[in-house]
N, C-alpha and C positions, 0 to 999 in steps of 0.2 A: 723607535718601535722595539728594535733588538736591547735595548738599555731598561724598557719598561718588562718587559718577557724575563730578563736576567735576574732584575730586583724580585720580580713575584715568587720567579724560582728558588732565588736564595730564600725568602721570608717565609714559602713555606716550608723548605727545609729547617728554617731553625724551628718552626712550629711542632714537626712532626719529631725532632730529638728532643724540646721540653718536652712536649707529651711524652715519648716514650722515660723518660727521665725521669720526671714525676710517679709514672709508675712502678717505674723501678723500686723509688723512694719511698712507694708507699709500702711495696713489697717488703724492703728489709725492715720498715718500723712495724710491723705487724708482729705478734710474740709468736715463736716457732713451736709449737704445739708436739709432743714427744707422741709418735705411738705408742699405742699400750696393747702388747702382746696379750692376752687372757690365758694363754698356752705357750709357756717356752721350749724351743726347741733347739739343740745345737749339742754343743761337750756338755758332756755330766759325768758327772761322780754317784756310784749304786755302791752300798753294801749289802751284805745279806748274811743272816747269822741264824739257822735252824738246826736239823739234824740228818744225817746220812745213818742208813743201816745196811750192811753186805748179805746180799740173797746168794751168793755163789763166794766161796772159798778163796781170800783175796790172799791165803801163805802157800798154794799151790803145793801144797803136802799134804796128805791124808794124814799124815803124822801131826800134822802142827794144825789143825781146824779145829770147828767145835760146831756143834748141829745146830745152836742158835747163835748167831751174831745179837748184841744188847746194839739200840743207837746208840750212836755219840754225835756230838756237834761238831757243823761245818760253819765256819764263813770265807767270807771272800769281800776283796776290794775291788771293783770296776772301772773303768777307766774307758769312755766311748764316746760316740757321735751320731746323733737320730740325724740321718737323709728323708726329711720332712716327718711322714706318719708313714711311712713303709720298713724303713728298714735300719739298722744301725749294725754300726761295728764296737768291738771293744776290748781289751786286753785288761786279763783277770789274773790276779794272785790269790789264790786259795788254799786255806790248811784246813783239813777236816782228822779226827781222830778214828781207825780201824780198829775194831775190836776181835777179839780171837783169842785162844785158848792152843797150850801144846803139850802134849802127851810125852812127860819126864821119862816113862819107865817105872818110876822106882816108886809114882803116885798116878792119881788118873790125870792130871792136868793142872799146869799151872798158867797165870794170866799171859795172853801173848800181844798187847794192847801196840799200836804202833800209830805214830803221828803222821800224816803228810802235808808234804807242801808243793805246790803247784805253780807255774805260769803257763795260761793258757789265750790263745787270740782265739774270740767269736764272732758269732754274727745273729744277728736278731731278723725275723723277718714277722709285721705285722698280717695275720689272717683275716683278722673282724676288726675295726676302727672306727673309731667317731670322734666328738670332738676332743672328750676329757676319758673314754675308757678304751684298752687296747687289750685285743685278745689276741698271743706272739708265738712262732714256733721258736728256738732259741739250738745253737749247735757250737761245741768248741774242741779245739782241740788243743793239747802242750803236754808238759813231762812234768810227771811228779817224785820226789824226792821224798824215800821214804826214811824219820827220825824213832828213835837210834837205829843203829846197826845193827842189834841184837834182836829186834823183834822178827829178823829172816824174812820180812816184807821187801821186795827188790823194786829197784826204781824203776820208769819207765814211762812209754805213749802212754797218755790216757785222752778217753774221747768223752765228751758227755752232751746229751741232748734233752733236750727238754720240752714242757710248754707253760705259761703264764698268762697274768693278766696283771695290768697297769693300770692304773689311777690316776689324775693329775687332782692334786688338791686343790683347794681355794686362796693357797698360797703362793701361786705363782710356779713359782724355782722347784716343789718339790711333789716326786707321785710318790706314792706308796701300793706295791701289789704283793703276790705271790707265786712262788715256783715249784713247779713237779718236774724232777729229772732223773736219767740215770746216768751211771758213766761206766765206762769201763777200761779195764786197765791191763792193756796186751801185757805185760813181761810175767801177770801171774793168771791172767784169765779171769780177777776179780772182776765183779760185777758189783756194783754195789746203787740204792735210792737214796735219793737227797727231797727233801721238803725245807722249801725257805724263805721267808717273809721278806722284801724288799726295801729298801728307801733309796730315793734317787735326787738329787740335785740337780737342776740344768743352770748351768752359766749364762 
C-alpha cells in the first residue's frame, strides 16, 4: 500500500513539472512584443533661439543708458529630465546680446552693445496637462558673464522666470512650443524680456 501511495506521488510530481515546463516553453517561444510609448518621457535636450529686449537699464549709469533698448537675440542649450507630466529639472547655458548706448561727452552717444553668457539650473513645473499639450510655469537661477570688458555691463546673479506651452509632435522624441520670460540681473538691476520658440528631444 505504502509502495503504491509513493509511486502515484512521484507520477504526479513529474506531471505537474512537465506541465509547468511546457509552459514555460511556450512562454519564451512567443515573440516579445516592445512597448510603444506614444509620449516620451525622461532626459532631453531643448534649444531655443528668439529675442530678449531690456525694459530697465541693464549699465546701471545714467551716463551709459539709452531711453530705447533695440532687441537682440537669445538662445540657450537645455539639458533636463521630465518627472512624469508634472515637473522637470534642467541645467541651461545661455548667451543673449544687451543693447545700450553711452554718452561720449564730446558727441551724444555712441553704441554700448554687450554680449552675455550664462549657466543657469531650473525647474519646470506643469499647471494644465494632457496627453500631448502642456501649459508650464518655468524659474532659474545662475551667473552671467558679461563679453567684452568694455561694454561696462558687470557680471553677476541673474534670475529669470517665466511661462510656456509644449507640444509633443507626431514624431515621437520631439515637442516644439514657446516662451515668455523675464529675468533679472542683481549686480546692475537690469531687467530685461525674452520671447523664444522651443524644440526639445526626449531620449
Amino acid at each position: 500500500m505504502r509502495s503504491t501511495t509513493r509511486v502515484l506521488a512521484l507520477g504526479l510530481a513529474i506531471c505537474l513539472a512537465g506541465q509547468v515546463y511546457a509552459q514555460d516553453k511556450k512562454k519564451s517561444s512567443e515573440p516579445r512584443i516592445q512597448k510603444f510609448e506614444e509620449v516620451e518621457r525622461g532626459f532631453w535636450l531643448r534649444t531655443t533661439f528668439g529675442i530678449s529686449m531690456a525694459v530697465a537699464n541693464h549699465f546701471g549709469d545714467e551716463n551709459r543708458e539709452s531711453p530705447i533698448w533695440p532687441p537682440g537675440p537669445v538662445v540657450s542649450l537645455e539639458m533636463g529630465y521630465d518627472f512624469g507630466q508634472i515637473a522637470s529639472m534642467h541645467l541651461a547655458i545661455h548667451g543673449q546680446q544687451i543693447t545700450g548706448s553711452r554718452d561720449m561727452g564730446t558727441r551724444s552717444s555712441v553704441p554700448n552693445d554687450s554680449g552675455a553668457i550664462g549657466v543657469l539650473l531650473g525647474a519646470r513645473f506643469n499647471i494644465m496637462t494632457s496627453k500631448r499639450l502642456g501649459w508650464f510655469l518655468k524659474a532659474g537661477v545662475g551667473y552671467m558673464l558679461a563679453i567684452p570688458d568694455t561694454a561696462l555691463l558687470d557680471n553677476g546673479l541673474v534670475i529669470q522666470a517665466g511661462t510656456g506651452i509644449e507640444y509633443a509632435t507626431n514624431l515621437r522624441h520631439f515637442f516644439i512650443g514657446i516662451e515668455a520670460g523675464a529675468q533679472y540681473l542683481m549686480s546692475n538691476n537690469g531687467i530685461g524680456v525674452l520671447l523664444t520658440p522651443t524644440l526639445k528631444y526626449t531620449f
